[in-house]
N, C-alpha and C positions, 0 to 999 in steps of 0.2 A: 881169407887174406887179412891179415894184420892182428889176428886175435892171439895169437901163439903169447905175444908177450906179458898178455894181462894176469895169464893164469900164473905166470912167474911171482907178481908182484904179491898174491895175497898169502902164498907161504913163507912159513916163517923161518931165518936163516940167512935171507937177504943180506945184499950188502946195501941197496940204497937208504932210502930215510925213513923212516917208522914214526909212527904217531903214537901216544899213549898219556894216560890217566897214571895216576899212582895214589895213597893213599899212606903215610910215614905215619910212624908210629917210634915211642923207645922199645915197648916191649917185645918181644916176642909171643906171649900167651896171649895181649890186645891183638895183634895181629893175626891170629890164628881163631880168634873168637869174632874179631871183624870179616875172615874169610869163612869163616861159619857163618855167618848172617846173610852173607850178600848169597851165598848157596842155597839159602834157604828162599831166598826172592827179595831179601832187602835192598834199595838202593844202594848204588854203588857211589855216587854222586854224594847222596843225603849222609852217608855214612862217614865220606871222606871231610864232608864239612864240620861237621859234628867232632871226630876223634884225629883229623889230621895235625902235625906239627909243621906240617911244610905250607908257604903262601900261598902255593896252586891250590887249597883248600877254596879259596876263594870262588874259585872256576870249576867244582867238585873233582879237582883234582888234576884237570888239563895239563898237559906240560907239553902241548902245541906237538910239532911236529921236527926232527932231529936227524943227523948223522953219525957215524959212526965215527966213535974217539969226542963224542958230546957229552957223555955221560960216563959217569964211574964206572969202571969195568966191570963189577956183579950186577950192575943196572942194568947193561948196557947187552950183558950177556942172555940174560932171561928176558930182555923184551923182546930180543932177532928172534929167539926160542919160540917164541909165540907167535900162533896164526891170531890173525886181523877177529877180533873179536873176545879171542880168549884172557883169561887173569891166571896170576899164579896161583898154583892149589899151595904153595909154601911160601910162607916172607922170605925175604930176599935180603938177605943185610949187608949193610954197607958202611961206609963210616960214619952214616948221617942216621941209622937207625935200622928198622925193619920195615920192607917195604910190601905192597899190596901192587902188583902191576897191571895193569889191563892196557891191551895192544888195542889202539882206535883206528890205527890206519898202516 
């Protein structure tokens, strides 16, 4: 009794509010050389502080927790995309650059 709804929450598609990390970048080859590193076992965190363009660098890349219509529409599309744990295997670009996504919640 009452468990049905949890398993909803952790796939990806949702409409409620998702968590996630990001890592921005201008390029596209930095970005794609960044998702080779972190594949390989590099921090995700240490990485984003080091090469990010965006303030959430700060926070290895937090951007807390959100709803839908919060975020630019190629952002917003690839993060629902994604189960609770996963990152994008491709950047993400948007008008603010290319992005590294990782879904926290």
């Amino acid at each position: 009794m009452g468990k049905k709804s949890k398993a909803k929450k952790k796939k990806g598609g949702g409409g409620g509010k998702v968590c996630a990390s990001h890592i921005l970048v201008k390029k596209h080859s930095q970005a794609l050389e960044i998702i080779s590193r972190i594949r390989e076992g590099e921090d995700f965190a240490a990485l984003c502080k080091q090469y990010s363009d965006c303030s959430s660098k700060k926070r290895g890349g937090n951007l807390g927790c959100f709803g839908r219509g919060e975020m630019v529409k190629e952002f917003e599309k690839a993060v629902y995309a994604l189960n609770i744990g996963a990152m994008t295997t491709d950047p993400v670009k948007t008008e603010f650059g290319y992005h590294i996504i990782k879904r926290t919640g």
